[in-house]
N, C-alpha and C positions, 0 to 999 in steps of 0.2 A: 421442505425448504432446508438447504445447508447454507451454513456461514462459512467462508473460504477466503482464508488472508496470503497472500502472495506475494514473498520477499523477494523483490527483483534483482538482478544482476545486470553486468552490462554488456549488451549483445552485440556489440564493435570490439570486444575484445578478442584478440587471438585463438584464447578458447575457451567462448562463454560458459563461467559454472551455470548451471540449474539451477531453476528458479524454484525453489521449495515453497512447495504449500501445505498447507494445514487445513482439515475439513472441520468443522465441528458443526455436530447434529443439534435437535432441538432438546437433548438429554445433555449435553456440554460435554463429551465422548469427544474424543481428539484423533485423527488419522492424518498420516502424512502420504506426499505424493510430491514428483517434481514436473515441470513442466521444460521442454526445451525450445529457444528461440529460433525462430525460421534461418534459414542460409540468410545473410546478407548480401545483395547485388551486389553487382560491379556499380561504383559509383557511391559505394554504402548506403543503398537503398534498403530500408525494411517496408516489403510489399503492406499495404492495410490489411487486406484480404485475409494475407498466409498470415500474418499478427495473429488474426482473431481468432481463425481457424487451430495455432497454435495453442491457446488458449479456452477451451470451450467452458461453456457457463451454463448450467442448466436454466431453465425456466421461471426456476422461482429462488434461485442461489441470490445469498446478497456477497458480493466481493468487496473485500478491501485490501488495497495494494501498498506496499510501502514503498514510495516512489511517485514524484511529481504527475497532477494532473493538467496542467497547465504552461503555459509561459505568463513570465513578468508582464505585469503592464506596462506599454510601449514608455520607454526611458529609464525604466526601471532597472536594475542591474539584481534584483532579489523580491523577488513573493510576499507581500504582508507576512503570511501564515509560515513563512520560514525564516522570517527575522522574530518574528515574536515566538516561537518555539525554537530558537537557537541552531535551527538544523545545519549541519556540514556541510552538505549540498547544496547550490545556492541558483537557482533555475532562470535565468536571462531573459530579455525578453525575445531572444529572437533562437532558434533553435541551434544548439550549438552543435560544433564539428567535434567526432570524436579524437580522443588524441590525450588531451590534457584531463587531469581527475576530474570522476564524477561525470565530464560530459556524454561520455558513449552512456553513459546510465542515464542520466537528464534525459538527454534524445530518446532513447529505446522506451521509454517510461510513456514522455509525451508522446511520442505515437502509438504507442499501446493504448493509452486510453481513447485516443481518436477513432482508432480503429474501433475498439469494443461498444462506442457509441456509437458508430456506422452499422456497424456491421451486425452486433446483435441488442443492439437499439434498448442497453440497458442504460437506466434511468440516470442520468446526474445530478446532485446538488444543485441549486439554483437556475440552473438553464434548464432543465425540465421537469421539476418542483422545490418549492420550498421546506419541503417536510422532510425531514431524517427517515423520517419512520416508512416513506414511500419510495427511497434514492435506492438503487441496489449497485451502483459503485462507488467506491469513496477511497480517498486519501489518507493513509496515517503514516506518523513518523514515529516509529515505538522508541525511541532513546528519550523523548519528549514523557511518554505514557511509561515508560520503567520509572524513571522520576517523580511520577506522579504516582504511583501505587506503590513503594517501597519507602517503608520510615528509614529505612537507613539505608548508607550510603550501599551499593552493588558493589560486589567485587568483578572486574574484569569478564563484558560477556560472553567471552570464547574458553573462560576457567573453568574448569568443571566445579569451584563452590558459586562460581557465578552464576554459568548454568541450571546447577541443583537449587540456585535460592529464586530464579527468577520463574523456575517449572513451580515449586512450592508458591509464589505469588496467584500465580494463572489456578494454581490448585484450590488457592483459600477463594477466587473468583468465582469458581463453579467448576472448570474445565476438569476433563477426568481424561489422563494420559494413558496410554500402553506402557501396561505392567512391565518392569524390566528393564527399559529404555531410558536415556536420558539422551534428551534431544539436541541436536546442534545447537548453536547460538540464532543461526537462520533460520531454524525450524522454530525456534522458539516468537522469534519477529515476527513469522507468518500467523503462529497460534493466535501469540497479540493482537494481529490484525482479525483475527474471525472474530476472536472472541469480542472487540469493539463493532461486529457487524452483529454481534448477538445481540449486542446492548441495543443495536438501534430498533430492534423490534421486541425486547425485554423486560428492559430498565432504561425507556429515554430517558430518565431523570439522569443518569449516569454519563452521559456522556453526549460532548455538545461540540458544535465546529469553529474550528479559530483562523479568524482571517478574513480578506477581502473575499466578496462571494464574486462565486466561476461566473466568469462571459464570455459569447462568441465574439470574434471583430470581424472586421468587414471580409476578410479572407478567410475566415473560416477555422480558423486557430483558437482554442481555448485559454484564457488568460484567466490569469491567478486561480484562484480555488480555494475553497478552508479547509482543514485539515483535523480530522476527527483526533479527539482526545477526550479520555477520562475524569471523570468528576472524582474526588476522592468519595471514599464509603460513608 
């Protein structure tokens, strides 16, 4: 089993970056890798299929993505789970067009996860159990989780003392980085994100979901979701 956090980008953009990920074993050993997003159709279609395909997940991987699971509940203009964690990104309830911030990311996000539950029929939070400890995809927003694990304030996460103090965070946690390296800001997100998919079969005591729990509605769209975060130590 590997833990595997995946900071998303947005894949309506002119030229989508890679989406960086971060592996971590059951020793807390850190590897990176990136993944890249299928062509977009004419029409701005992201096929499910090639989504998932993009994407592959081993058998017993539990993922966690930084990047909306969900749409708003109908009327809703924002996600329980992302007013209550202050996130930037703010997910509508009806799939948005890209163009304006954050939406080609909303979009490419929400059908990624649709895809990944079609297609390789990994487990969700509340729509196909209630247990943490049994889901092997999930939601996080690490600006939420740097917050929570750092007594003091971060400096800037693309600065290299921000960088250097947020690897030494993930370090005092357990993860053990490649000698040498001092990782992107996004590589650091994704780490974030495994290393909360570590906790879900490690230390549940550590870490718990916040927000309205996921549902399908009558069309087959995923609404709201909660959104993993860390308990302090």
């Amino acid at each position: 089993m590997s833990f595997v956090g995946w900071d998303l980008s947005d894949p309506f953009s002119r030229r989508p970056r890679p989406v960086d990920v971060a592996v971590v074993d059951a020793h807390g050993r850190v590897r990176f890798d990136e993944r890249r997003w299928p062509q977009v159709e004419r029409g701005g279609v992201l096929d499910a299929q090639a989504l998932a395909a993009a994407f592959p997940v081993g058998p017993e991987d539990v993922v966690v993505v930084d990047g909306p699971q969900g749409l708003a509940r109908p009327g809703a203009s924002v996600r329980e789970a992302e007013r209550v964690l202050r996130a930037p990104g703010r997910t509508p309830d009806v799939l948005p067009e890209p163009g304006r911030p954050f939406c080609g990311f909303v979009r490419g996000s929400v059908l990624l996860f649709a895809a990944l539950r079609r297609f390789e029929a990994l487990e969700l939070l509340d729509v196909d159990t209630p247990h943490v400890g049994e889901a092997r995809l999930f939601e996080a927003f690490p600006g939420a989780t740097w917050r929570r694990l750092a007594v003091e304030k971060l400096a800037k996460k693309d600065s290299p003392a921000g960088r250097a103090r947020r690897r030494e965070v993930l370090q005092a946690a357990g993860l053990r980085f490649p000698v040498g390296e001092l990782p992107t800001h996004d590589q650091l997100d994704a780490a974030l994100c495994a290393w909360l998919g570590w906790l879900t079969r490690h230390e549940t005591g550590r870490v718990h979901a916040v927000g309205a729990p996921l549902w399908v509605d009558s069309e087959g769209w995923l609404r709201e979701g909660r959104i993993l975060d860390a308990r302090p130590a």
